[in-house]
N, C-alpha and C positions, 0 to 999 in steps of 0.2 A: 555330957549327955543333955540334950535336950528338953527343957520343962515339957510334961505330958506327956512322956514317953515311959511306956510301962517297961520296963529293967525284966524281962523273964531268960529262962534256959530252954524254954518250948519254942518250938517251933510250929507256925499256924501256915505254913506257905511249904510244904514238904516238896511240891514236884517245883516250884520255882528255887529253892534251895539249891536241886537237882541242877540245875540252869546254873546258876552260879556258882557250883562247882566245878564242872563242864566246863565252860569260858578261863575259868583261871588256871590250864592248861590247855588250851585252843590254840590251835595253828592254822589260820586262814589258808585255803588251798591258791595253789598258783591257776589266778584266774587269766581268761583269756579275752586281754584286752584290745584287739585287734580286729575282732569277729565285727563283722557289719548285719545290721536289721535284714538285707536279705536271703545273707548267708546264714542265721538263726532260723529263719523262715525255711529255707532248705534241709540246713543240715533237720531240724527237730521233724520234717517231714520223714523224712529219709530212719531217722532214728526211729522216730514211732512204726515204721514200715518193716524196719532190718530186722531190732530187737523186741517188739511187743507184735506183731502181726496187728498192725494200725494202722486204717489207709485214712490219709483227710486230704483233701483237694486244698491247693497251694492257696488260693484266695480264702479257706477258712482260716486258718495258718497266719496269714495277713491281718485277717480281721480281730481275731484272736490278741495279736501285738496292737495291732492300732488299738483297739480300745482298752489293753492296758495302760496307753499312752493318754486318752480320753479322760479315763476313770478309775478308782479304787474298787469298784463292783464292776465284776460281769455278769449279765445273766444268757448261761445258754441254755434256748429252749428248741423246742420241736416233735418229732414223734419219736416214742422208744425204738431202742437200737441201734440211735445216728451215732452214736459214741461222746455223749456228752459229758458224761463222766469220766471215760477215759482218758477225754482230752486235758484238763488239767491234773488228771492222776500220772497221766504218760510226761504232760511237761515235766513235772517236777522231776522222777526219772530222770530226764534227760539232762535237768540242770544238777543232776545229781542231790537234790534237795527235797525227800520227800514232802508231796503236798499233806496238809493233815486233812482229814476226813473227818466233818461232820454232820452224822445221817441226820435231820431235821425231823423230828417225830409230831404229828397229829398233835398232842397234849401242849407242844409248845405253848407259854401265853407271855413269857416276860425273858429279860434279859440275864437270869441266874442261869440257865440251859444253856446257854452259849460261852458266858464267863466264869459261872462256877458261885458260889455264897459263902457267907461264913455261917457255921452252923454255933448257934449259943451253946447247946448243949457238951457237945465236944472241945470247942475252943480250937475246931481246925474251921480251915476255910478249904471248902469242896471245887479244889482246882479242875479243868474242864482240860481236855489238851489243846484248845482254840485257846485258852488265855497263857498256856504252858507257850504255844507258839508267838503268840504278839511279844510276850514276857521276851522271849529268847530273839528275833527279831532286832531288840536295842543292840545285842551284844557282837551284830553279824553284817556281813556287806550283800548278804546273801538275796536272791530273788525268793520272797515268802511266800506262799500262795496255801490260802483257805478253802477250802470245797467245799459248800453249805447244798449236800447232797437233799436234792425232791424239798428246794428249798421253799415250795408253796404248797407244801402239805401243810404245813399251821401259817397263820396269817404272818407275813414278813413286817408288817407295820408292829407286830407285839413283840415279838421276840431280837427285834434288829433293830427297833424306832432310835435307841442312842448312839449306835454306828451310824445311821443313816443321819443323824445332827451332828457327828463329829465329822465325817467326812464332806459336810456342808459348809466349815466354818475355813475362809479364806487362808486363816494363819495356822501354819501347821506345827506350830510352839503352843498352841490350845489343844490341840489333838490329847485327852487326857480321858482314860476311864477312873472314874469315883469307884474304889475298889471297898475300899474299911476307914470308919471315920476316925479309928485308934493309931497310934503308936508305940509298934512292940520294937524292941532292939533288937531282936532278931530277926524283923522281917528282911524280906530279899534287899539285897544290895542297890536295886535298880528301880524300885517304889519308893516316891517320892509322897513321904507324908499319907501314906494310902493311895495313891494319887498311881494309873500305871499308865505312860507316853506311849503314844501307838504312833509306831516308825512308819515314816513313811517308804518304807522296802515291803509293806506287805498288801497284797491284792485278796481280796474275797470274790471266790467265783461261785456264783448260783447255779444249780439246775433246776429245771424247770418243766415241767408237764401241763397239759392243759387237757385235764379231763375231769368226770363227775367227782373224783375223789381230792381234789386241789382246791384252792381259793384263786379267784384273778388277783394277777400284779397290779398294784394301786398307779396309776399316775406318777404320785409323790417315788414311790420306788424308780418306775420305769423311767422319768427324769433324773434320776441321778445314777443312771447303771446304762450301761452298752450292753441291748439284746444284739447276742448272737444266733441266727437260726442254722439250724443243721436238721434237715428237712428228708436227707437222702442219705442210704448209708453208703459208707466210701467204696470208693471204685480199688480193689487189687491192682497193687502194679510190681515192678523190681526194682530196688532197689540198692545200694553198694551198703557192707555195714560200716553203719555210723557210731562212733561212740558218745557215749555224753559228754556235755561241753559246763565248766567250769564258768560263770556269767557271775559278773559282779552286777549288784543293782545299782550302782554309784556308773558301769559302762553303760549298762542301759539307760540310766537316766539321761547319761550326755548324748546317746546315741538319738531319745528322742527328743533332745533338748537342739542338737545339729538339722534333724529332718524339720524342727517348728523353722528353723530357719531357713534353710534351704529350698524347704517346697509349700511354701503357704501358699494358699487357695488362690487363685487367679483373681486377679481384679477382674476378668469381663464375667468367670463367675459368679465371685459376692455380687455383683449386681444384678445376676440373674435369678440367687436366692431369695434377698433384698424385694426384687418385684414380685417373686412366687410369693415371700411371706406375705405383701400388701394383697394379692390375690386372691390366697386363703383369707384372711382375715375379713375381705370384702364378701365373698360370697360366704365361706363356712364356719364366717366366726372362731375360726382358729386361728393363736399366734404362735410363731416356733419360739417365741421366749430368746430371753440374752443367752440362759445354759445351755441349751443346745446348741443355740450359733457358737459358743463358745469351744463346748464339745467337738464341733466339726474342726474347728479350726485346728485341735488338738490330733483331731483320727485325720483326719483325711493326708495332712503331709507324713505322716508315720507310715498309712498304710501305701501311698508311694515312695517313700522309700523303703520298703519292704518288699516294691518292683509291681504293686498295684496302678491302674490308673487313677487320677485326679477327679474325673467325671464320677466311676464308680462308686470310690471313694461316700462322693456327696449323696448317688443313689442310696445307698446303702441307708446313710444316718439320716435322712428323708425318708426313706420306707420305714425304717424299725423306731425313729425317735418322733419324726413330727406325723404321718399319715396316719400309721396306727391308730392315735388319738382318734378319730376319724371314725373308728367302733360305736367309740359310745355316742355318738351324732344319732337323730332318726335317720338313718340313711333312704328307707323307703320315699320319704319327701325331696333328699338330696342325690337320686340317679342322675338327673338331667345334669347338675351341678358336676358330680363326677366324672362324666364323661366330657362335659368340657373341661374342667382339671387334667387330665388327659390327654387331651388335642393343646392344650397351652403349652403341658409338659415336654410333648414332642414337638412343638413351635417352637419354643424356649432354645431346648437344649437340643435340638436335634431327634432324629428318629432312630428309635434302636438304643439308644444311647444312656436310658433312663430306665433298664430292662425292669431292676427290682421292684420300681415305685411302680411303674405302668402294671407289672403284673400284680401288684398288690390292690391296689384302685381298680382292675380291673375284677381279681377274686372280690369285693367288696360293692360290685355293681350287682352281680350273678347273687348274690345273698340274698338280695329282698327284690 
């Protein structure tokens, strides 16, 4: 036994126990390693449709995977009713893997609501089921997905700031939550020294609102997380029924680790972005930064090969990652400026062709 290791019969980690009980009779299910990105995009349409009465239009679907591809955070936002939460409530369904739900309440202000504390008085530590879930995560091949429910009801910078530094750091062997600074023998099998390794098979998805009762998404946030809007509620359609599909995260990864290869960004592209960034940056003093160039490069071949176009692709993470910024500008002195932003975009790239961004630039003219 190791020096500094308290020798007790108690146990301080009760639903992690739980987990490690669990795993040492596990049977990974027979997954289906065959499935391609567009056929996931079908079939979980099709599922959400047959078995939950869930319509989403095949390019959310799209965007949804690409920026799992992107990022470890998604935030979907827009007006109630688009089905935001159902969307990753129904994924997980579908991968057979429920997502876990956690409703983000007003009082949040630190990182013990989301992970859980040890309480001195008890001698337990107040396990949360978001850290029951990251916990159980090391032991599985499984796709993991967090739902950080009306996640800008308490400020996301208080309650998320150490996920949002771990999901920062290059090397994903540092990915570690500081849990307890002691050593009991009976703590769970899979804490290391208090120490608990946050796999990288798990995604955190946000919902999001934007009314008098929310906080605005900080910058710092919205650079490290793929908005997705869902603006409209889905269109009914029919359907055939689908059943849920058995998805290892280890096929996923290869599957967007094949599309980074296969469909990166066009060279006559990047160089269109490349002049857009010098553009912005000349007139509106904005730069789109290395992580977002870096994010595209990650979304945009995923979300073709998901049967997306390349163009839209770039629209998208353009409108939602770099114009956005574009808010907090006075924009009353920068009209003239955006509407030539505008006429460059459709010089640039074509007309029609940049629908998101143009309509976005263009609601942000009509403002002031």
């Amino acid at each position: 036994m190791d020096s500094g290791v308290l020798v007790t019969t108690e146990r301080r980690f009760s639903k992690l126990y739980e987990v490690d009980m669990f795993y040492k009779t596990y049977t990974p299910p027979e997954y289906d390693n065959e499935i391609t990105l567009s056929e996931i995009c079908e079939r979980y349409r099709n599922f959400a449709c047959s078995r939950m009465h869930l319509f989403y239009d095949i390019k959310t679907v799209r965007l949804f995977l690409a920026g799992m591809a992107s990022t470890k955070l998604i935030i979907l936002q827009g007006i109630s009713g688009t089905g935001k939460t159902s969307l990753p409530y129904s994924f997980g369904k579908f991968l057979g893997v429920d997502t876990t739900m956690a409703s983000v309440q007003p009082s949040w202000r630190d990182r013990t609501e989301l992970f859980g504390y040890f309480n001195e008085f008890t001698k337990n530590f107040n396990e949360t089921e978001v850290l029951k879930r990251i916990y159980s995560a090391m032991y599985n091949d499984d796709v993991n997905l967090i739902l950080l429910d009306e996640m800008n009801i308490a400020r996301i910078e208080y309650y998320f700031a150490e996920m949002l530094s771990i999901l920062e750091m290059p090397n994903a062997d540092e990915w570690e939550l500081d849990l307890v600074p002691s050593v009991w023998s009976t703590d769970p099998e899979k804490l290391d020294h208090g120490r608990l390794k946050i796999s990288q098979n798990i995604w955190y998805i946000g919902t999001a609102n934007n009314d008098d009762s929310t906080y605005a998404i900080s910058d710092k946030v919205y650079d490290r997380a793929q908005p997705i809007n869902l603006d409209a509620k889905g269109v009914a359609f029919n359907a055939p029924d689908t059943e849920p599909l058995n998805l290892s995260y280890d096929h996923l990864n290869t599957l967007f680790a094949e599309a980074f290869e296969k469909y990166p960004i066009s060279q006559e592209n990047m160089k269109k972005i490349q002049q857009l960034d010098l553009w912005v940056i000349e007139k509106l003093r904005v730069a789109f930064g290395n992580r977002i160039i870096k994010q595209m490069g990650l979304f945009v071949p995923v979300y073709v090969a998901c049967g997306g176009d390349e163009l839209d692709g770039i629209d998208y993470v353009l409108a939602t990652k770099i114009f956005r910024k574009f808010e907090s500008l006075n924009l009353a002195m920068l009209r003239d400026e955006l509407k030539e932003l505008v006429n460059y975009i459709n010089k640039s790239f074509g007309r029609n062709k940049m629908n998101e961004s143009v309509a976005y630039l263009e609601r942000l003219q009509k403002l002031f």
